[in-house]
C-alpha positions in Angstrom: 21.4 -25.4 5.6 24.1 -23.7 8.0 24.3 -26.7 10.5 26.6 -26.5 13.6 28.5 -29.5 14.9 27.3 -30.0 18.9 29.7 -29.3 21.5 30.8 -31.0 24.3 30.0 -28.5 26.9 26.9 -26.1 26.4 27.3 -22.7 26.2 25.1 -20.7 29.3 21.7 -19.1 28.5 21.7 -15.7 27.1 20.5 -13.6 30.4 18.7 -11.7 28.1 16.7 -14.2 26.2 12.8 -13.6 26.8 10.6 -15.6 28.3 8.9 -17.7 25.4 6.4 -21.2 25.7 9.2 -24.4 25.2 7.7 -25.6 22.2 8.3 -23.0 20.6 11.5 -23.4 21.3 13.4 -26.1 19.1 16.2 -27.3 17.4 17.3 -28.7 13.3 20.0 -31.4 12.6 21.0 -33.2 10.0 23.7 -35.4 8.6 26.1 -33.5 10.6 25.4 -35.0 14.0 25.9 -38.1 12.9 27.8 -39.8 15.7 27.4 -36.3 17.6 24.7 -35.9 21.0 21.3 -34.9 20.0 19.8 -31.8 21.4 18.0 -32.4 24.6 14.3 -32.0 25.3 13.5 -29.8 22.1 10.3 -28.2 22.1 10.0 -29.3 18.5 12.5 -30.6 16.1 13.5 -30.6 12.1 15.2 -32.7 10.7 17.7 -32.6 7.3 16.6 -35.3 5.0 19.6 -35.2 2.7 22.9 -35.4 3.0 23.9 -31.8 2.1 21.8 -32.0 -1.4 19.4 -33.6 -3.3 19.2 -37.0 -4.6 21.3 -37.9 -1.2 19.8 -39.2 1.9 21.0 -38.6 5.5 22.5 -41.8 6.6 21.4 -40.8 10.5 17.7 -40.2 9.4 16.2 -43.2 11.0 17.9 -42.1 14.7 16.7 -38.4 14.0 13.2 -39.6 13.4 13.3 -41.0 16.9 14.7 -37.4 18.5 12.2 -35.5 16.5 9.3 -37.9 18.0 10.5 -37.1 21.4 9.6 -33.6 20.5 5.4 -34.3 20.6 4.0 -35.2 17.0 2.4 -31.9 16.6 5.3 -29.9 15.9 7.6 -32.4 13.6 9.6 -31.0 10.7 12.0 -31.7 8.0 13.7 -29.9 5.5 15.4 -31.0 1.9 18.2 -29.6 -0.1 17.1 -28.1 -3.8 18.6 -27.0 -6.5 18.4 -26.7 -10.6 22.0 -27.4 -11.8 21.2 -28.3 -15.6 21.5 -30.8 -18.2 24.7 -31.5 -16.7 23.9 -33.4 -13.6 22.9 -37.4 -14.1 19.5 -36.7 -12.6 18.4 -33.9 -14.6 15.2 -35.4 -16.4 15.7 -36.6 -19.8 12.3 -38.4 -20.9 9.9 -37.7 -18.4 5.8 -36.9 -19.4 4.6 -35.5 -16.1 4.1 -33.7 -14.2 5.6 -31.4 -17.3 6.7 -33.1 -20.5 11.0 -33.0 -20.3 13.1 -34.1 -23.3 16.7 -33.4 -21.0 16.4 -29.8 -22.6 17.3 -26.6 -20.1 14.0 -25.5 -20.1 11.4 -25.0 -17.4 9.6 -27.6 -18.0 12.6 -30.0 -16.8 13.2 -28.0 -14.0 9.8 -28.1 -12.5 10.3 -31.6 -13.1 14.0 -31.8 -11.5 12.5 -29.7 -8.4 9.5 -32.7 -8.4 11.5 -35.7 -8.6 13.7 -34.4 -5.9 10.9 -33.6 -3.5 9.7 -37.1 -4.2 13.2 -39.1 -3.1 13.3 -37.3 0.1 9.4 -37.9 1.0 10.0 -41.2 0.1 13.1 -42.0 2.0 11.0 -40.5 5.2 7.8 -42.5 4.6 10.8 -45.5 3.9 12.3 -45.0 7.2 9.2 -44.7 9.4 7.7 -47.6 7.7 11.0 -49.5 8.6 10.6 -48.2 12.4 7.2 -49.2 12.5 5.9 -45.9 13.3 1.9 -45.8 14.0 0.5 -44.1 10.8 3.4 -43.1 9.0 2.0 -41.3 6.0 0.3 -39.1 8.8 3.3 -38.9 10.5 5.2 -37.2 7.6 2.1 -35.5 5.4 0.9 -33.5 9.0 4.7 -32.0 9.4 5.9 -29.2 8.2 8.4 -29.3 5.3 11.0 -26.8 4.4 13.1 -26.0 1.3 16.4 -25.2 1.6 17.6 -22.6 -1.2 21.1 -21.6 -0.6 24.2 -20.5 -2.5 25.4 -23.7 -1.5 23.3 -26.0 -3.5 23.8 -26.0 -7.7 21.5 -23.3 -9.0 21.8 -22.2 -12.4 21.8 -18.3 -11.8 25.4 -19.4 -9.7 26.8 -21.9 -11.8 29.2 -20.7 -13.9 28.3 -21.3 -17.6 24.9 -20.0 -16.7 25.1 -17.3 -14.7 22.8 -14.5 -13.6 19.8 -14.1 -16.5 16.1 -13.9 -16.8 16.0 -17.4 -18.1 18.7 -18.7 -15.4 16.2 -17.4 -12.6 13.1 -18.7 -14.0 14.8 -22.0 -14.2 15.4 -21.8 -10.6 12.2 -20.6 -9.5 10.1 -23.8 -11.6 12.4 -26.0 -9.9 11.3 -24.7 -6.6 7.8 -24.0 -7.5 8.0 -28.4 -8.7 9.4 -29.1 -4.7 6.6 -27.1 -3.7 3.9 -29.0 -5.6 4.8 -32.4 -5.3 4.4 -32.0 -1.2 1.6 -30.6 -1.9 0.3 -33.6 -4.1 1.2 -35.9 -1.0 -1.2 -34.1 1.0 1.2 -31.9 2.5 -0.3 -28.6 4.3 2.7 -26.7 5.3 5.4 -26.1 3.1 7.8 -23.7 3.9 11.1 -22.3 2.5 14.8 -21.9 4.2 16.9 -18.9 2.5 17.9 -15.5 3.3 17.2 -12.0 1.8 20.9 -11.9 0.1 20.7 -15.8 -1.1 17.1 -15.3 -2.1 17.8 -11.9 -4.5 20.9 -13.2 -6.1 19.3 -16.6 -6.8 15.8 -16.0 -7.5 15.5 -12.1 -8.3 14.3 -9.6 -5.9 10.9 -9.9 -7.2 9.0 -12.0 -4.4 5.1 -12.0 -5.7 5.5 -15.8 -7.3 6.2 -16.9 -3.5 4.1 -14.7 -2.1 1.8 -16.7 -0.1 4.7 -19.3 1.3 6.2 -19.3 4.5 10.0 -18.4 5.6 12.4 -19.8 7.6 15.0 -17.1 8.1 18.6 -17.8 9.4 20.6 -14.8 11.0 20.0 -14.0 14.3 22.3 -13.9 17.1 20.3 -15.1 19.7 16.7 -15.8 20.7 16.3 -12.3 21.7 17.0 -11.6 18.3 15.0 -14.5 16.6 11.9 -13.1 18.5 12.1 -9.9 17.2 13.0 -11.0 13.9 9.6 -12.4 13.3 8.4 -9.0 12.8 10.4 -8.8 9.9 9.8 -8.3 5.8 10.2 -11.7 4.7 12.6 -12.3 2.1 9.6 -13.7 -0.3 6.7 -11.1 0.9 5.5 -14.6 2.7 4.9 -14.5 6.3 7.7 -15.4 8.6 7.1 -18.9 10.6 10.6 -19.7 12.2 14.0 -17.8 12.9 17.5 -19.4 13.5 20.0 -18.3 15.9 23.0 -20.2 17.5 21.6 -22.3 20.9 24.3 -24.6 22.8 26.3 -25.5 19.8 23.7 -26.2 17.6 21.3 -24.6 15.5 18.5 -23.1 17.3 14.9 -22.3 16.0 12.5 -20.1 17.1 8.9 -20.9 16.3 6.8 -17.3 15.7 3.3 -18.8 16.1 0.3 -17.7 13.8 0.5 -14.8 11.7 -1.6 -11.3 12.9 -4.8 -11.7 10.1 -6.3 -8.1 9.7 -9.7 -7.8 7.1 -11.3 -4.9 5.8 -14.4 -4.6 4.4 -17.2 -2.3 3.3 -21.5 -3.4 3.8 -23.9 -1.2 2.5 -27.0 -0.7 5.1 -29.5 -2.7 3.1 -26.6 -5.7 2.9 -25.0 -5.8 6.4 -28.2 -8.5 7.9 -26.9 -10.8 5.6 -22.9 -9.6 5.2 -20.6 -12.7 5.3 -16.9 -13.5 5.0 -14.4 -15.8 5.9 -10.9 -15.5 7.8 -8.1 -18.0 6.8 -4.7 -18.3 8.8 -1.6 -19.4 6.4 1.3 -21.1 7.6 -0.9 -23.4 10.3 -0.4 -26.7 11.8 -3.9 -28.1 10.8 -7.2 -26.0 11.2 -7.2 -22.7 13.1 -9.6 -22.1 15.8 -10.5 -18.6 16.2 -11.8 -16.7 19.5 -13.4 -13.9 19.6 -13.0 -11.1 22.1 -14.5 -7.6 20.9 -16.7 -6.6 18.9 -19.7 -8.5 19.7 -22.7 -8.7 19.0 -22.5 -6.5 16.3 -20.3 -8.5 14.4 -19.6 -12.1 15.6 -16.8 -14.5 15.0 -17.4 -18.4 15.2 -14.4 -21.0 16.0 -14.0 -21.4 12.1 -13.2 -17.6 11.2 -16.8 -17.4 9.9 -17.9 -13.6 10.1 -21.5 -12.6 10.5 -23.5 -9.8 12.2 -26.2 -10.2 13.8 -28.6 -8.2 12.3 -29.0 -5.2 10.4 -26.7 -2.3 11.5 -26.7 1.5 11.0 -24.8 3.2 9.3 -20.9 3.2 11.4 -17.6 1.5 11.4 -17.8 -1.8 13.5 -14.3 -4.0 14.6 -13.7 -7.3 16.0 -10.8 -9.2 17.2 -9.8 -12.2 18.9 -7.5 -14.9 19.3 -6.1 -17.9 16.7 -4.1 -21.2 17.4 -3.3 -24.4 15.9 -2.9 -28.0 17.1 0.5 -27.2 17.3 0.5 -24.8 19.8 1.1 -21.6 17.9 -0.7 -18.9 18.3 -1.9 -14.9 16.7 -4.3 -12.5 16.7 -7.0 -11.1 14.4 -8.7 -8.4 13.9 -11.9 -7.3 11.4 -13.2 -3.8 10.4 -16.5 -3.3 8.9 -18.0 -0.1 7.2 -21.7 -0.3 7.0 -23.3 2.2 4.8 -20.6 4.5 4.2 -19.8 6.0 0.7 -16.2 5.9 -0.7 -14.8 8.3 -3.1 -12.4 7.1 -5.7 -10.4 8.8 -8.3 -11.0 11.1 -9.7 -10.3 13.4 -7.0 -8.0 15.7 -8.6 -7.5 17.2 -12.2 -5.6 20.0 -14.1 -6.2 22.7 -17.0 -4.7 24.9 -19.1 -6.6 28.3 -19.1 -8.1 28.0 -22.4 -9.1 24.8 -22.0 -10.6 25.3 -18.5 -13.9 26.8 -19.8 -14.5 22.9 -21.4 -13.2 21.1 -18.6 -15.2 18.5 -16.9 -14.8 15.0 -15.0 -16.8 12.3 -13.9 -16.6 11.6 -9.9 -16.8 8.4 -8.7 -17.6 6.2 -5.3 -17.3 2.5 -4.0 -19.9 0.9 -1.3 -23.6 2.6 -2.0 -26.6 1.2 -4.0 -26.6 3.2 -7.3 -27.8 5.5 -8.0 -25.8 7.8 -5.8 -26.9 11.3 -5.5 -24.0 14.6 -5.3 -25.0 17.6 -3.3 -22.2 20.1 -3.8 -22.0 22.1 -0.3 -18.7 24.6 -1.8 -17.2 25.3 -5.1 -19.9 27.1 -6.6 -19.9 29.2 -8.6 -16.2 28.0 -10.3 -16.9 24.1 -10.4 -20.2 23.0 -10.4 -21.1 19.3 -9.3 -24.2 17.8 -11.0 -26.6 15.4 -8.9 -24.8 12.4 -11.3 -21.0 13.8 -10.2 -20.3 15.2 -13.5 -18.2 18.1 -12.4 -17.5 21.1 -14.9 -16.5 25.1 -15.1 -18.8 27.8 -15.0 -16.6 29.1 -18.0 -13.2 30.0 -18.5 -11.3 30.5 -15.3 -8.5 32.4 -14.3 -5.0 30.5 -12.9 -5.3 29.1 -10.0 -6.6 26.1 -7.4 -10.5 26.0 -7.2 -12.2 22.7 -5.2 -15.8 21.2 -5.3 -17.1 19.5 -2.0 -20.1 17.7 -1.0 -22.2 14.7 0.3 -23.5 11.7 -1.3 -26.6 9.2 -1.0 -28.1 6.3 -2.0 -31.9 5.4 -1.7 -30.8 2.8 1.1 -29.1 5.5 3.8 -25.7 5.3 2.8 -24.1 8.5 3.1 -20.6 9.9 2.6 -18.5 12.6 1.4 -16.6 13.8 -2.1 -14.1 16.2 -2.6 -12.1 17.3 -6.2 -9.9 19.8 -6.9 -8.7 21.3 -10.4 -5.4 23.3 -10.6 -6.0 25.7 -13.5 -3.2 27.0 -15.5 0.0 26.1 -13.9 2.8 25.3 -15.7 4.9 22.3 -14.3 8.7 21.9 -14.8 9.5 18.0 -15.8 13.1 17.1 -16.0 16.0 18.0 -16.5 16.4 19.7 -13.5 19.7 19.0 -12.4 23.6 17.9 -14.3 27.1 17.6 -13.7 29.9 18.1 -16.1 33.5 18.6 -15.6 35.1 22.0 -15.3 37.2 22.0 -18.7 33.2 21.2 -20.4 31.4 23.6 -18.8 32.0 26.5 -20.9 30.2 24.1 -23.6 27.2 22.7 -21.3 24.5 23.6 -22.8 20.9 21.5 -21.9 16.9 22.4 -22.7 14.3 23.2 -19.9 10.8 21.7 -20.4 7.7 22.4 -18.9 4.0 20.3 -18.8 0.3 21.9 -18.6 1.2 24.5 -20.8 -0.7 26.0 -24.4 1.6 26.5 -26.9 5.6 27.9 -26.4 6.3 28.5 -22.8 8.4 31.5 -22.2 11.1 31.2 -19.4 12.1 34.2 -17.5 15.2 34.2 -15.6 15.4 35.5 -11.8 18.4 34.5 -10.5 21.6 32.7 -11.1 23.6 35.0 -13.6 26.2 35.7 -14.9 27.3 32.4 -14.7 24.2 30.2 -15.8 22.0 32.0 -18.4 18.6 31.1 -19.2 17.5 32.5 -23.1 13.3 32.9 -23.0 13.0 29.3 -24.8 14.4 27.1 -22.2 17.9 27.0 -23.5 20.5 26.5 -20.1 24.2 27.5 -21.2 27.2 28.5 -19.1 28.5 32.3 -19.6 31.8 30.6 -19.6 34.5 28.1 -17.7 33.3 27.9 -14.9 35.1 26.3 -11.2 34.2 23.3 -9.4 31.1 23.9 -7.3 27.3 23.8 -7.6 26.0 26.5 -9.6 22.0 27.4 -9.4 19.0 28.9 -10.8 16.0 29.7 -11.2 12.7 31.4 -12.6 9.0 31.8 -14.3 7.2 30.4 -16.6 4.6 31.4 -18.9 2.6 30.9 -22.4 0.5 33.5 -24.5 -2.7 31.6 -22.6 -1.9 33.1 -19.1 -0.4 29.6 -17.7 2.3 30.4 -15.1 4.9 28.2 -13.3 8.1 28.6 -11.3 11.5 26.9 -12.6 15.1 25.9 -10.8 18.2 24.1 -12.3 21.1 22.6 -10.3 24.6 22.5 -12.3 27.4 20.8 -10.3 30.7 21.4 -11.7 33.6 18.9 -11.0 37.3 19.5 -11.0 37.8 16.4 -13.2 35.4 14.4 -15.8 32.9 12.0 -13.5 33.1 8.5 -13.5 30.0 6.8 -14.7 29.7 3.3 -12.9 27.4 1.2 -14.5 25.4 -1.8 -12.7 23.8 -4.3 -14.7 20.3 -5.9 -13.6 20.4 -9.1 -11.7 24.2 -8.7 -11.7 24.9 -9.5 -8.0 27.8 -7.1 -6.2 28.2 -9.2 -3.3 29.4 -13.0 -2.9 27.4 -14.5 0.3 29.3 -17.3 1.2 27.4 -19.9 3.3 28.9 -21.1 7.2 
């Protein structure tokens, strides 16, 4: 965590800052301000439970647990340092049975169990300390905040550490000791947990993949001011998760900016017969507690209750219905919602497209397919005919062999129950298609020996390539085969041409040679190799 040592004399407001509710408006210390002012009238606080990483405790905890209570008990925080550093460190796990069996070996197993036992000291030095200040309810207290883990270049992470270093394994380890954190708040009855990193820390650490954090919040460091942490909100997340709180520098310290409720968008499909009864249910991540929903549209053809419950109220016809509304917590955050519902409409899938030689388009045929009627659905084909023909099932075929060229099929489709819709297909007949190589660079003193091989796809048999353009210093021979006519001087040399094959299958080709004055260098980049050192402030 990036903390900032308070000052003795505030710095002025940004002019520019918008106008945002004070609580959502707050503040995070730690060990750091030991000794040091607290921030004044936060509109919610987080607190460091460690003193700059795990296994530690922050000797001001107690005192901070009083600041953060000053804050309102709805919007209470903390955050804890993680890490994976090994067998090496004294409390890496050595004989340890659950929550994953660990014989001290740098597996995953131990990790998970590293990333558990280290969630576990700082939950317990927090329930320790409000038990000791005789705080009303003090499992309460800490399971109803939020809790944050800190994953920076600055903790011990074997994808960092030297001896490890950037692998497959090395990132996995990371991730189970994370994904242990994770689950042990969760055991303690924990709702919200959250994690602190940034998109640079995050990739060189745990990969650029996101998909195994998916569904957890961020806390995102970075911006320059609250302006900045407002917009920031709207950003990608550096796990994919949705983005809860941004940090920005606020009067010395290290500001946070609370970005209420995610936006919660659903989509879903009803056939006629169904929509009386349809039923689904909306569900808010990263809350304080339950959501309560308000509607504000979309009534009374669909109807929201105060759980996210979505009904209609009756039958509907065939249309496209929306909803939307309102969501907030206890905490005081706040989003938006917003449902779409297709009653009785038909949805083509793929196949929609499809592609033939000429011979083999007198055989050709395709199954069509659709999503949200009551089989059996009817085709009527309105075009096409008579080149494609479109069965009442949606098995499409020729009428025979056809010459080269783009022939489509369209139509409507039905169900017993009055869903409708529409289909569409299209089959490209004969049409050769180049694949690569389409493009190479060599060096001025090889170019009178570059020789490469044109390829084509869709084709029967040899394909025949006629050259149009591009001599006398490219050549094309009719097999494919590029050469030069000779040494050739740095620039980009092009050409082009047609394809064909003894079936009547045509196509259009074009290679690219660049020619450098001197061999090119080849820089090679090796995955999960990072090529940039963030160094944390």
């Amino acid at each position: 965590m990036a903390t900032v040592l308070a000052m003795t004399t505030p710095t002025p407001a940004v002019a520019t800052a918008p106008v945002v509710p004070a609580t959502s408006v707050g503040y995070d210390i730690s060990y750091p301000q030991c000794g040091h002012p607290y921030p004044a009238a936060p509109g919610f606080g987080i607190i460091g439970v460690n003193h700059g990483h795990a296994f530690s405790t922050n000797p001001c905890l107690r005192g901070e647990l009083r600041w953060v209570r000053g804050a309102g008990s709805a919007t209470r925080a903390f955050y804890l340092n993680t890490g994976a550093p090994g067998p090496g460190d004294p409390h890496w796990p050595r004989r340890q049975r659950a929550p994953r069996g660990c014989r001290g070996t740098n597996s995953i197993p131990c990790a998970y169990d590293y990333g558990w036992n280290s969630a576990r000291l700082s939950f317990d030095s927090v329930l320790r300390d409000l038990l000791d200040s005789d705080t009303p309810s003090p499992r309460i207290f800490a399971t109803s905040a939020r809790w944050w883990l800190d994953v920076e270049v600055a903790n011990p992470w074997e994808t960092w550490l030297r001896g490890y270093g950037p692998s497959r394994h090395s990132r996995l380890i990371d991730q189970a000791s994370v994904l242990g954190s994770i689950a042990y708040l969760r055991s303690q009855g924990v709702s919200f947990v959250g994690i602190y990193s940034s998109v640079p820390m995050w990739h060189e650490l745990l990969g650029p993949r996101p998909s195994t954090f998916a569904t957890v919040p961020v806390w995102v460091p970075g911006s320059a001011s609250l302006l900045e942490a407002v917009r920031n909100c709207a950003t990608r997340s550096f796990t994919g998760g949705f983005v809860a709180v941004t940090q920005y520098p606020s009067r010395g310290y290290d500001g946070d900016y609370r970005c209420g409720l995610p936006v919660v968008t659903v989509s879903a499909s009803s056939t006629v017969a169904a929509a009386a009864s349809f039923r689904d249910q909306l569900a808010v991540v990263a809350s304080d507690g339950p959501v309560t929903f308000a509607q504000s549209a979309g009534t009374p053809s669909i109807v929201v209750s105060a759980t996210g419950t979505v009904t209609t109220s009756g039958p509907l016809a065939r249309g496209t219905y929306r909803a939307s509304g309102t969501t907030s917590d206890a905490g005081g955050d706040t989003g938006t919602y917003a449902v779409t519902l297709r009653v009785g409409i038909i949805s083509q899938t793929a196949p929609t497209t499809g592609q033939a030689t000429v011979p083999a388009s007198a055989t050709f045929s395709t199954q069509l397919a659709v999503t949200g009627g009551v089989p059996p659905v009817v085709y009527v084909q309105t075009a096409g005919q008579p080149a494609l023909r479109v069965s009442p099932s949606g098995l499409v075929t020729t009428a025979g062999a056809l010459a080269a060229g783009t022939y489509t099929a369209s139509g409507t489709t039905s169900d017993a129950d009055g869903d409708t819709g529409t289909f569409h297909f299209t089959v490209v007949v004969g049409q050769l298609v180049q694949v690569p190589p389409t493009s190479a660079t060599v060096a001025s003193s090889q170019s009178a020996t570059f020789v490469t091989q044109l390829a084509a796809s869709g084709n029967a048999g040899a394909v025949t390539f006629t050259q149009t353009s591009g001599q006398p210093s490219l050549l094309v021979s009719p097999s494919g085969l590029v050469t030069a006519s000779g040494p050739l001087a740095a620039g980009t040399y092009q050409l082009t041409g047609t394809m064909s094959d003894a079936a009547g299958d045509t196509g259009s080709f074009a290679f690219r040679l660049k020619v450098t004055a001197s061999p090119p260098t080849t820089t090679t980049t090796l995955p999960g190799v990072p090529t940039t050192t963030l160094v944390p402030s």
